[in-house]
C-alpha positions as CSV (number, residue, x, y, z in Angstrom):
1,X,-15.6,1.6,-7.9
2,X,-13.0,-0.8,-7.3
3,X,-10.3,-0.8,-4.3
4,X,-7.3,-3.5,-4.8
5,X,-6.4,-4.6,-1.1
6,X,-2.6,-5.2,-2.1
7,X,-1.4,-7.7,0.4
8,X,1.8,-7.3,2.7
9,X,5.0,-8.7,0.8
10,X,6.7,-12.0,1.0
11,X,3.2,-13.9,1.8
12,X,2.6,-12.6,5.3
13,X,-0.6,-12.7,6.6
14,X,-2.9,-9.6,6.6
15,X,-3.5,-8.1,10.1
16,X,-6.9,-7.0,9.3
17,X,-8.3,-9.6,7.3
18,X,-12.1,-8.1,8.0
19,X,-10.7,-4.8,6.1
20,X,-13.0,-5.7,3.1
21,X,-15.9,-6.6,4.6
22,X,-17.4,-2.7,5.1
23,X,-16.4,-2.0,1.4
24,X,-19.2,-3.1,-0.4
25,X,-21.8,-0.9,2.0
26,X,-20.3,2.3,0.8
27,X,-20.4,1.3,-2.9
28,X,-16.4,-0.2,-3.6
29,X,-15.6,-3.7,-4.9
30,X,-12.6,-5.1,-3.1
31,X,-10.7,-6.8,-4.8
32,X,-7.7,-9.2,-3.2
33,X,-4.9,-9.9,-6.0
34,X,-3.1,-12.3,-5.2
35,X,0.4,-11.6,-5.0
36,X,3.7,-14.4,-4.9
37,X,6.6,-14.8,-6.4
38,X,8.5,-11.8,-4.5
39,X,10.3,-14.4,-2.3
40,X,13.4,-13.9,-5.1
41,X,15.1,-11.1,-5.8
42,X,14.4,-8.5,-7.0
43,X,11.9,-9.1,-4.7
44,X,10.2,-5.7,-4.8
45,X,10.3,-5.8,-8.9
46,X,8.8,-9.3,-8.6
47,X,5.9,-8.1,-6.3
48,X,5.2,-5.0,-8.4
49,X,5.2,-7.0,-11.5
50,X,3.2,-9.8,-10.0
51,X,0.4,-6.9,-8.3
52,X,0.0,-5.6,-11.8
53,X,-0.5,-8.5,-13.4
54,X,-3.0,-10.0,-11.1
55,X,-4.9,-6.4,-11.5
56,X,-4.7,-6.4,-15.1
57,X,-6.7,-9.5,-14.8
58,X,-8.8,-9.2,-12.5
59,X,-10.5,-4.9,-12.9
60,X,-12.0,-3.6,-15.8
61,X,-9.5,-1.2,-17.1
62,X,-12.3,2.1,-17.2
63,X,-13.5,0.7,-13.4
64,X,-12.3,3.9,-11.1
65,X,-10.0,2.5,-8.8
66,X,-8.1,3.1,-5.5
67,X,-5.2,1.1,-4.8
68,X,-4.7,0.3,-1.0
69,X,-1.9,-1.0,0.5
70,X,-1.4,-2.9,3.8
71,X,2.3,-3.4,5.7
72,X,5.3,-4.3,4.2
73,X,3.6,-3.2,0.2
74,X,3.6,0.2,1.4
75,X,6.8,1.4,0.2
76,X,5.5,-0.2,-3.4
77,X,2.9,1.3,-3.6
78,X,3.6,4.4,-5.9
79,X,5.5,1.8,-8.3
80,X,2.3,-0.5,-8.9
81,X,0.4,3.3,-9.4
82,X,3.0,4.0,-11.7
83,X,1.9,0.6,-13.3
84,X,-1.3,1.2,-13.6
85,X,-0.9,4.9,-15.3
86,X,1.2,2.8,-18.0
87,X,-1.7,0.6,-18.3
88,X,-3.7,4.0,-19.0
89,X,-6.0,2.6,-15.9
90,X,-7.4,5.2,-14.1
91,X,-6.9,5.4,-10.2
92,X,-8.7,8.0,-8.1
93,X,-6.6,7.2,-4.8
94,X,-3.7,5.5,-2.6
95,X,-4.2,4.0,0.8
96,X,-1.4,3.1,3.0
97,X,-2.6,0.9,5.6
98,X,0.1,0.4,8.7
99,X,2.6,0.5,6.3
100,X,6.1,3.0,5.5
101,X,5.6,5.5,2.8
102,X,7.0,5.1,-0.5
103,X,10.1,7.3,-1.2
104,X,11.2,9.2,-4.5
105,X,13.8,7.6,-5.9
106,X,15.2,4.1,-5.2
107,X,16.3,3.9,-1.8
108,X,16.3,0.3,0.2
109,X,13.3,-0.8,2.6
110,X,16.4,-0.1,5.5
111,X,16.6,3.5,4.5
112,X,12.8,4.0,4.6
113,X,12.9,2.1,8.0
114,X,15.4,4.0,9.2
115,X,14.1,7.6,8.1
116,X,10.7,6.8,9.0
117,X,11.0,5.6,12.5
118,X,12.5,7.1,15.5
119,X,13.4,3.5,16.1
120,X,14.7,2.2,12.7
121,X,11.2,0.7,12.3
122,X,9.4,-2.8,11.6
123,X,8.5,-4.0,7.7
124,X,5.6,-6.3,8.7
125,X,8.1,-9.2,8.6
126,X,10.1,-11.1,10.7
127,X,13.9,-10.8,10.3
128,X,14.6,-14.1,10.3
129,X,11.6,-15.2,7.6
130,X,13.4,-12.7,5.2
131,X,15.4,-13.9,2.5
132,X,19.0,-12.1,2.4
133,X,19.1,-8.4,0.2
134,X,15.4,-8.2,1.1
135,X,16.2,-4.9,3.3
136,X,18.9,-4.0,1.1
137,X,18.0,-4.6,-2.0
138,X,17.1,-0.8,-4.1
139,X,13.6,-0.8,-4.4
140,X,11.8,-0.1,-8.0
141,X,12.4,3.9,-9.0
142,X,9.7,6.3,-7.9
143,X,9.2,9.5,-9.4
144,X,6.0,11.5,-10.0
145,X,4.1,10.0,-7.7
146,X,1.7,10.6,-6.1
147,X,-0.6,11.4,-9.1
148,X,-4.1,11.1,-7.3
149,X,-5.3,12.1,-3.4
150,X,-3.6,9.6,-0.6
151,X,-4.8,8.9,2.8
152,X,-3.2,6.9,5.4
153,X,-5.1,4.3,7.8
154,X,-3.3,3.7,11.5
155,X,-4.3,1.1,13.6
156,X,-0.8,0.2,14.7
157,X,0.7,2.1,17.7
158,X,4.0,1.5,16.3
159,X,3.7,3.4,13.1
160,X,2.3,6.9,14.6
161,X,5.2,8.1,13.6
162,X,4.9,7.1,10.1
163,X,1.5,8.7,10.3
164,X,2.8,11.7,11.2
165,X,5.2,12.0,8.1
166,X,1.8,11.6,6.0
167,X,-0.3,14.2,7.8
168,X,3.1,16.5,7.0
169,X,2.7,15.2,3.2
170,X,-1.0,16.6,3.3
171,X,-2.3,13.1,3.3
172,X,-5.8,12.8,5.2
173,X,-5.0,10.1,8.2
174,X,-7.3,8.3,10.1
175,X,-6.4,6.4,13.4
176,X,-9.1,4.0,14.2
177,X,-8.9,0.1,15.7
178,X,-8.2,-3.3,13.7
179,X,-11.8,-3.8,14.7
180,X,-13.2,-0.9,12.9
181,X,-10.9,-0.8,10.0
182,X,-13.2,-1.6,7.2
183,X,-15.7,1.5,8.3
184,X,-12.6,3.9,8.2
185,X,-11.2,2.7,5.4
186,X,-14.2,3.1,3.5
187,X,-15.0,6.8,5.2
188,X,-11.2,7.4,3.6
189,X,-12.1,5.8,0.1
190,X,-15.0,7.9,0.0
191,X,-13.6,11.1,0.6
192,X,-10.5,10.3,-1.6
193,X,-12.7,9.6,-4.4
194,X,-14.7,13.2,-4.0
195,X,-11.3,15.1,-3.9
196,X,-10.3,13.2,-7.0
């Protein structure tokens, strides 16, 4: 069983960058696309197109797979599922990891922000390191998603709220500690894939 780690957008750095290393204990590959090019608009198209790609290449196409996102690729996340069902590759679950939900429709990453968080919320970026339309710009349409179990993995204080919204989706959360991460992550992927 494979689980693509999709990295946070625009090149920043992981928080967690142990989160693979429990994976292969519990029987899951990890795999860690790599993922550029969104730092031009559309920048969200561009890092759904790029995530696929790199996929593509890199997992068998009958390999079960989980797709697990981390920080400011939450949000993208049901597009690149939506991806991979075009592909006709099969994926068993969705992780969000610190990250804002995706939304039906197209909305912008500002609208999520703002209707996820009491406080208009954080996208795993800094302000000032974004290029301009990044928080403004209409992300890729989502509709009929989700199409397999999701879970949610808080570590970040910040985002309980966010959490929250997923427990009220039916989503199984998991608060835990950067530290131990991996472990819960794993526990998550495990149980995602028996529900599947």
């Amino acid at each position: 069983m494979i689980a693509v780690l999709l990295p946070p957008t625009l090149g920043v750095p992981t928080r967690l960058p142990g989160l693979a290393d429990g994976l292969p204990d519990h029987g899951f590959t990890p795999v860690r696309p790599e993922v550029g090019g969104d730092d031009q608009p559309p920048y969200g198209t561009r890092y759904v197109a790029r995530a696929s790609l790199e996929i593509n290449r890199l997992v068998d196409p009958q390999a079960p797979t989980a797709l697990v996102a981390e920080g400011g690729s939450g949000p993208l996340l049901g597009a690149v599922g939506q991806a991979q069902r075009a592909a006709h590759r099969p994926v068993f679950g969705y992780v969000l990891v610190d990250a804002f939900l995706p939304q039906p429709g197209s909305p912008t990453r500002a609208d999520i922000a703002k209707s996820q968080s009491p406080e208009g919320g954080e996208t795993g970026t800094d302000a000032a390191d974004e290029p301009d339309g990044y928080r403004t710009e209409p992300l890729p349409m989502l509709s009929d998603w989700p199409d397999a179990p999701c879970g949610y993995v808080l570590t970040d204080p910040a985002l309980v709220h966010v959490a929250r919204l997923a427990e009220l989706r039916g989503w199984t959360v998991r608060r835990t500690v950067p530290e131990k991460a991996s472990e819960t992550l794993a526990d998550l992927l495990t149980d995602l894939r028996g529900m599947a």
